[in-house]
N, C-alpha and C positions, 0 to 999 in steps of 0.2 A: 390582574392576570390570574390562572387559573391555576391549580399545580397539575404535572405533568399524571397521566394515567400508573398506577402502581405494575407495573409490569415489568418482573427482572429484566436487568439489564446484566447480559454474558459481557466479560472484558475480552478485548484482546489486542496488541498491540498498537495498531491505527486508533482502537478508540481511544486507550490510552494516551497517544500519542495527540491526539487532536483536542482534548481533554484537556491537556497540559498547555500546550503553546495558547486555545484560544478559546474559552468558553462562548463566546458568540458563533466561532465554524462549528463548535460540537452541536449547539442548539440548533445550526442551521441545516447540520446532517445528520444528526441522529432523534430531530426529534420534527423538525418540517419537511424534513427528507427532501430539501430543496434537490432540484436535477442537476446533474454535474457532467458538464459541456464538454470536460475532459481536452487534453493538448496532446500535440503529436508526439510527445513524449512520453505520455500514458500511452496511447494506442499503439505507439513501435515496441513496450513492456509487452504488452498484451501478445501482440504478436511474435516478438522471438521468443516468450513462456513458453506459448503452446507448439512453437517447432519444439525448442527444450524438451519441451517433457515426452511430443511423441517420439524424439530419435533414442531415446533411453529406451523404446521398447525393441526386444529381441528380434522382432519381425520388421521393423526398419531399419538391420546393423548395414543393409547394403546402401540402404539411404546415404547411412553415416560415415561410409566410406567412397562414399562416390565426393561427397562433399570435402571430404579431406584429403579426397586424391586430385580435386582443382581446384582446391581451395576459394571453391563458392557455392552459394546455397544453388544459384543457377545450372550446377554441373548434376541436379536432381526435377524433372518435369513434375513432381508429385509435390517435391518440397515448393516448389513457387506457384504450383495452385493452390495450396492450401491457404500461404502465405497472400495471394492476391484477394484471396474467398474471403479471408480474413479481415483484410485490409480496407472490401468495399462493406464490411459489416462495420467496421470499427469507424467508416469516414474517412479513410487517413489516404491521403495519396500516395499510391505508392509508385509510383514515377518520383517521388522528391523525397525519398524516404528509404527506397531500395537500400541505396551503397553503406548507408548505416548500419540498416537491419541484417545487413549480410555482415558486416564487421562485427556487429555484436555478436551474432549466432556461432561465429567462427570462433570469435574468443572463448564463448563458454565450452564450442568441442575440443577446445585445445589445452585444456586446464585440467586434466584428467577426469573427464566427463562420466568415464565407466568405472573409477574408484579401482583401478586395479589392482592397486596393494590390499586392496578390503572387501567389504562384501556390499554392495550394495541392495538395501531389503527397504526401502519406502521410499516412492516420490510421488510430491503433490499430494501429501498425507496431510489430511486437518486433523488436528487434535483435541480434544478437551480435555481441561484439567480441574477436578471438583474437591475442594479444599473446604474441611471445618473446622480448622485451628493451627493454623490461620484461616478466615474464612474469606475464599473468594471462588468465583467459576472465571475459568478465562480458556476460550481458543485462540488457532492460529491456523497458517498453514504453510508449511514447510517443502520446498522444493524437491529436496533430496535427503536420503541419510545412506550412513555407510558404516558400519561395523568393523573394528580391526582386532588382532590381539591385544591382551592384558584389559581385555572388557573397555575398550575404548570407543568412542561414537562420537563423528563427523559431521556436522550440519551443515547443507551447504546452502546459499541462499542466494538468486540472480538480482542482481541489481543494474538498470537501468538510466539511473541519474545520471545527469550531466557534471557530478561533482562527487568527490570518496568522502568518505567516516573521517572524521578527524576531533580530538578533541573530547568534547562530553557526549560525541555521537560514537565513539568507540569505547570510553571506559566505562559510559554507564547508560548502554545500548538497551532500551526497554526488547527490541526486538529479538537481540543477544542473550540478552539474560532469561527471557522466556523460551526460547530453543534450548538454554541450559538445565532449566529448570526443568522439562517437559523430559529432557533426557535422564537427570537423574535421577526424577522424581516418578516417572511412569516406565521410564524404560531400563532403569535402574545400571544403568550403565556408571564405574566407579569416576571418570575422567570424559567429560565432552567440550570439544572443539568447535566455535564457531568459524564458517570460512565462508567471507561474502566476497562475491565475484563482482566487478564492479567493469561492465561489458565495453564502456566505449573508454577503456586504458588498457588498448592488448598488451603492453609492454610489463604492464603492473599491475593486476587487475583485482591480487588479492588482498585481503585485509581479514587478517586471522585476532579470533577473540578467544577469552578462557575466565573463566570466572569460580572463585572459590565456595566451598563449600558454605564458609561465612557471609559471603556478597550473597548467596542464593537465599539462603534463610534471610538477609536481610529483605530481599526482593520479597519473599512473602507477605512479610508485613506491609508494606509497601501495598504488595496488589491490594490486601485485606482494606487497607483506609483508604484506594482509589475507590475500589468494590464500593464500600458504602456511600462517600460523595454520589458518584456516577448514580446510584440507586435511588441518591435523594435527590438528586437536581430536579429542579422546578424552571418555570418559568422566568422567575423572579432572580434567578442564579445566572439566568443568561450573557448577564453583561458584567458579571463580578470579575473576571479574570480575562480581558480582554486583550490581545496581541497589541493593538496601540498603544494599552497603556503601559507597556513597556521600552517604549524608546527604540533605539536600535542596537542591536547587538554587541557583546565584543566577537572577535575572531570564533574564540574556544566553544561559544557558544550556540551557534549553529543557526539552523532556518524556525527562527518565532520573533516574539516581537513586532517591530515595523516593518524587516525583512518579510516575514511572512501577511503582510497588508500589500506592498508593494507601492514604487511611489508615485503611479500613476494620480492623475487628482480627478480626471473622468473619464469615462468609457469611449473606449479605441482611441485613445488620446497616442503618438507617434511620438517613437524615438526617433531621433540624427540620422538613423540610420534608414527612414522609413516606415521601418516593422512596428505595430503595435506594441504597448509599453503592457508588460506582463503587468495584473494585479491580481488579488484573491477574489474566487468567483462571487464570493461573497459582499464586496465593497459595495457595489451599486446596486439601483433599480433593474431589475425586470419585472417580463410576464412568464407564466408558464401556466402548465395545467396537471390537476391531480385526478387522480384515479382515487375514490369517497364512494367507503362501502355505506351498508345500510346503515351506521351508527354514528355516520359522520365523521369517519377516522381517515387520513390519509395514508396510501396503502405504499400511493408508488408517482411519481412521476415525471413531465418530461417538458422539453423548449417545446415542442409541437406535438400538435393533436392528433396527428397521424403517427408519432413515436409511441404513443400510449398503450399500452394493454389492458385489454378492459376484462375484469374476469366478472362472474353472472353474479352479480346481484349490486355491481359496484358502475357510478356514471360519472361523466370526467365534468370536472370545474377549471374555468379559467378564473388564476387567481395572479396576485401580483405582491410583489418580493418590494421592500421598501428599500432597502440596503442596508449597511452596515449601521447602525447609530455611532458610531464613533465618528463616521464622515458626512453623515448625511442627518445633520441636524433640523429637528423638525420646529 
């Protein structure tokens, strides 16, 4: 096998995060840039982000008040166009999908969406953060912020799972402690609060973080030895830290492991219940095609030919995906 092209690699949360649980899904996304088919669980995020983020602007408060005066997105014709517009881009039916996506949108306007105690001055902000001692570069991107007295600063962040933070996903939240970091290291704020909203539990929906001055310098170091792994992975690295070979879980410790393989044993294989047996898109065979510019590099691509983008001087390959080597012994 080859080693991978020397081209930095910027950190930021998901990588790290996919990095960690499974060195075969990092190799299969960040370096084959396999296509990813996505669930209606992605595509209803997608879709109540971008209500999210337009009703925060000043020239939709009447939106936002129409919505919280019948308490439905439906009590706004602009809000459920955009929402359908959306919906036939993303694939996702929204006849089967609606009563949800309204539940979640309604939870996030009812959580103090406008920060009224505070000021609200960034959303939907990506950041970069460029570290030489410790050395690392990492982005993100951040939903919301909100500024209060005694130089205090608010992170807010929507979450969409079907499951909350619990365990080693809340005390040593890579995604938490880089919101922290990002605040009191660029935005030099003395105390920052994370608060993740978690949509489909109106009743509960938050889960507040805080992390010390000591946890954040240690986090440096941290990114600094991810930073380099990540920059030296190879080819050859792909299968060193594999999710299967982890067994399964305890409780405290979250989705990686076997959990994150799934325990389907082949494609569209059916639960009791009917429905498809969820697995990592990664596990089996397909086909797919990429968009290969003139040097032979793939740029981008997709399950079908017709999804592709082709930009001028790049022509598409149909290629095929072998599956995971942990299941699909050759």
């Amino acid at each position: 096998m080859s080693k991978l092209k020397k081209k930095e690699k910027i950190l930021s949360p998901s990588r790290i995060k996919t990095f960690e649980v499974c060195s075969w899904d990092y190799y299969c996304n960040y370096h084959l840039k396999l296509p990813d088919k996505g669930n209606d669980g992605s595509k209803r995020g997608t879709c109540v982000h971008l209500i999210l983020e337009c009703l925060l602007n000043k020239r939709h408060r009447h939106n936002y008040d129409k919505l919280m005066e019948q308490n439905t997105i439906k009590a706004s014709p602009s809000v459920e166009r955009l929402l359908k517009k959306t919906a036939r881009k993303e694939k996702l039916d929204y006849k089967n999908n609606i009563e949800l996506i309204d539940q979640m949108i309604l939870t996030g306007l009812k959580n103090d969406f406008f920060c009224e105690e505070g000021e609200l001055f960034k959303s939907e902000y990506e950041f970069l953060i460029e570290s030489e001692k410790p050395k690392y570069k990492m982005r993100g991107i951040i939903d919301k912020m909100a500024r209060y007295p005694n130089n205090i600063l608010k992170i807010f962040d929507y979450k969409t799972s079907k499951s909350k933070f619990s365990g080693e996903d809340v005390y040593a939240n890579i995604q938490a402690m880089a919101y922290t970091l990002y605040g009191k290291k660029v935005e030099k704020f003395n105390k920052v609060f994370g608060e993740f909203l978690f949509l489909k539990f109106p009743e509960d929906p938050k889960v507040e973080t805080e992390y010390s001055n000591e946890e954040i310098a240690g986090l440096e170091y941290y990114l600094e030895s991810v930073y380099k792994k990540i920059n030296d992975f190879s080819e050859e690295k792909a299968t060193s830290n594999m999710a299967a070979s982890h067994g399964w879980p305890a409780k405290h410790k979250g989705f990686c492991g076997l959990a994150k393989c799934g325990r389907a044993t082949h494609k569209g294989q059916l639960k009791k219940d009917g429905n498809v047996m969820w697995h990592c898109p990664q596990k089996f065979a397909y086909d797919y095609y990429a968009a290969v510019d003139e040097n032979g590099d793939v740029k981008r691509t997709a399950f079908e030919l017709e999804d592709l983008v082709l930009k001028e001087g790049e022509v598409a390959v149909e290629k095929h995906y072998d599956g995971c080597p942990a299941f699909n012994k050759r």
